[in-house]
Every structure is written in structure tokens, then in C-alpha cells.
N, C-alpha and C positions, 0 to 999 in steps of 0.2 A: 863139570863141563856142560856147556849147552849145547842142545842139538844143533847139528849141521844141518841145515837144509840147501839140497841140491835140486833145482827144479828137472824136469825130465826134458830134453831140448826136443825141441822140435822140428821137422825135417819137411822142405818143401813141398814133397813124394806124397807127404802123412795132411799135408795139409789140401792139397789137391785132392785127394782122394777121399778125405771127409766129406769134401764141401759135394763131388760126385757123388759119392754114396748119398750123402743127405739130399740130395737132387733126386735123385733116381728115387728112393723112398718115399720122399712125399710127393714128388706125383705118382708114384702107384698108390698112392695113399687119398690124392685127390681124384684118382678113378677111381678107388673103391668106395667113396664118399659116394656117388652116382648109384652104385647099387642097391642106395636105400631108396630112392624111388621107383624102385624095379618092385611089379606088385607079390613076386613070389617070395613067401617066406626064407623060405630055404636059401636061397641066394644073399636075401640082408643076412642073415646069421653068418652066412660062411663072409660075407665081406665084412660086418664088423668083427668077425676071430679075426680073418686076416689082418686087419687095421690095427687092433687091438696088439699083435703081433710083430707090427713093424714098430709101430710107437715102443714098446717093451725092449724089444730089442737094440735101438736108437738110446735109449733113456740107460738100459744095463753097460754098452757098450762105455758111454761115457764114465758111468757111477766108478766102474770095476780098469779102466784106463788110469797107466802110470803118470803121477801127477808131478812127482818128484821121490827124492829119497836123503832120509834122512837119517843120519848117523848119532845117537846117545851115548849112553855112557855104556849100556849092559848091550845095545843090538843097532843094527841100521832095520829100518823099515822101509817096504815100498810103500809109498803115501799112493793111497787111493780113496774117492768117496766113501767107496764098499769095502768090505772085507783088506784092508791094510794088512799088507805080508809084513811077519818081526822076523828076522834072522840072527840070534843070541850070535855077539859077534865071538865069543870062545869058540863056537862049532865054527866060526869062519877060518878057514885053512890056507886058502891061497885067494890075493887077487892080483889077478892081471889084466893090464889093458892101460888106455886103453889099445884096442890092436881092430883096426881095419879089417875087414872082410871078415871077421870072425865066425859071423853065423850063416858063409854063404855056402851054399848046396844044405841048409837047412829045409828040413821035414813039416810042418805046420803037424801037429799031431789032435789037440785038442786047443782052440783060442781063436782069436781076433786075429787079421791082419791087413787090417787098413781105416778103417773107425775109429778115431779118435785115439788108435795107437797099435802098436801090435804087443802082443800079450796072450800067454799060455803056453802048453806043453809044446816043444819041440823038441827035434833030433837032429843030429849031424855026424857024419863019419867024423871028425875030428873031434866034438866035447860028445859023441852019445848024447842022453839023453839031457834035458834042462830046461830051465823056466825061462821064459822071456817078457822082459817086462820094457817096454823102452819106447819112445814115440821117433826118435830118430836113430837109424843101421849104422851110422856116419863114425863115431866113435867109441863102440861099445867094451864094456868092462866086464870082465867075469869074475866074479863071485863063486870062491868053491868051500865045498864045507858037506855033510854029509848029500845035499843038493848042489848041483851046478846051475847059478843064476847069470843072466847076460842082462844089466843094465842100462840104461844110456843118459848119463847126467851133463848138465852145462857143467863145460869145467872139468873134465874127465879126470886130470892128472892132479888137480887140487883134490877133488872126491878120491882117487886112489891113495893121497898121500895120507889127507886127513883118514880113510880109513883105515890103513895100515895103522897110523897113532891111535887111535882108538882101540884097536885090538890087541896091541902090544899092552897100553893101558889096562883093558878088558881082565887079558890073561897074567899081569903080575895083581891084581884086585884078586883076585882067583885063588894064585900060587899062594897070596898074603895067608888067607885064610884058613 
């Protein structure tokens, strides 16, 4: 089988918001550029950390933003620059979706949510606690399996069907054995 790749869609909300965010930061970034001719030391150091800090931040937000996901033979992965999440899809146990309003009155616990995607830990009365990996809220899929994953692919119901066969696949490769 070869991998599925599902890109991660992206939502008008998420693209507005980037392009604000990346406004807003580099011009704090172009007034922190003016404090290097400010003659007190003390003041350039603390504006290049800060500079230093937003650029980093700009540059990780992206790296570690869901890029897509893709489905193998042994796991789906969320495709990221950085650190790519593998989910062995045998621990995958249920998915559903996709389903509308899924992650609303969610909790933001520890991640992003609005730079180039939303992503990390959240909570909600209804899934507890789960990973959020998704650039657009619009059609999200949850992935359960020892973790609860809420993804968001172009193509929701082809990505749910293809990964249903996958796993089915996955777990008789398994049982064979």
C-alpha cells in the first residue's frame, strides 16, 4: 500500500489570523529594531532577546503546524516540519467524523491557536482531554486509540474511509502473525 496523503485544509478564520499575527509581530519587531540605536546597553540586549523571541516563535509555530496526514500501512502520521506525530494504526480504536462543532466549548490547555494552525493539548466536556492538530474547525475527525486526536483533512470522509481500510488491514497483518 502506499501512503495516503491528506493535506490539512485550511480555513479562512486560520488564514486571516496568520497573516494579523505576522503583522502585528513584525512590527513589534520593526520597533524593536529602533532600540538598537538607543545608546543604553541594557535596552539593546533586552530588544534583541525580545526580537530574537518573536522571530523563534514565528519560525517554531510554523515548523510544528499540521501540514497534512498521512495514512501507511503500519500508522497514520501527522505531517509536520518538526517533530511528525506516528499513531500505530492497531492502537487506533475508533474514528469518527467527520462531525461539526466537535471541539466547541474546548479548553486550549497547552499549544497554538491561530499561527499557521491550531495545535496541542486541549480539553472539552464532551472528548476530555486530546490532541489537536488541524488548520481548519470546519470538519474535524477524531481519532481515538489509547490518545484522543481531533484532525482536520481535505476530504474528511475519503480520509475516514481510507483509514478505516487501513486499520482493518493493519489489525488482520497483526492477527496473521
Amino acid at each position: 500500500m502506499t501512503p495516503s496523503l491528506f493535506k490539512a485544509e485550511w480555513s479562512t478564520l486560520l488564514i486571516l489570523s496568520t497573516i494579523v499575527l505576522s503583522i502585528v509581530l513584525l512590527t513589534a519587531s520593526f520597533f524593536l529594531l529602533k532600540t538598537f540605536s538607543v545608546p543604553a546597553t541594557g535596552t539593546r540586549i533586552m530588544g534583541v532577546l525580545v526580537l530574537i523571541t518573536l522571530f523563534v516563535t514565528m519560525i517554531l509555530s510554523y515548523l510544528l503546524s499540521p501540514q497534512g496526514y498521512s495514512i501507511g500501512e503500519e500508522s497514520l502520521t501527522i505531517v509536520r516540519q518538526l517533530k511528525p506525530i506516528t499513531i500505530p494504526l492497531v492502537d487506533i480504536t475508533e474514528v469518527e467524523g467527520p462531525t461539526p462543532g466537535l471541539t466547541y466549548g474546548s479548553i486550549r490547555l497547552l499549544g497554538n491557536d491561530g499561527l499557521w494552525g491550531r495545535y496541542g493539548k486541549y480539553q472539552s466536556a464532551r472528548l476530555g482531554p486530546y490532541y489537536l492538530y488541524v488548520r481548519s474547525g470546519k470538519n474535524p475527525v477524531l481519532v481515538q486509540g489509547p490518545q484522543k486526536y481531533v484532525v482536520g483533512p481535505e476530504r474528511p470522509q475519503e480520509f475516514v474511509k481510507t483509514l478505516n481500510q487501513a486499520i482493518a488491514a493493519a489489525k488482520a497483518r497483526r492477527n496473521v502473525k
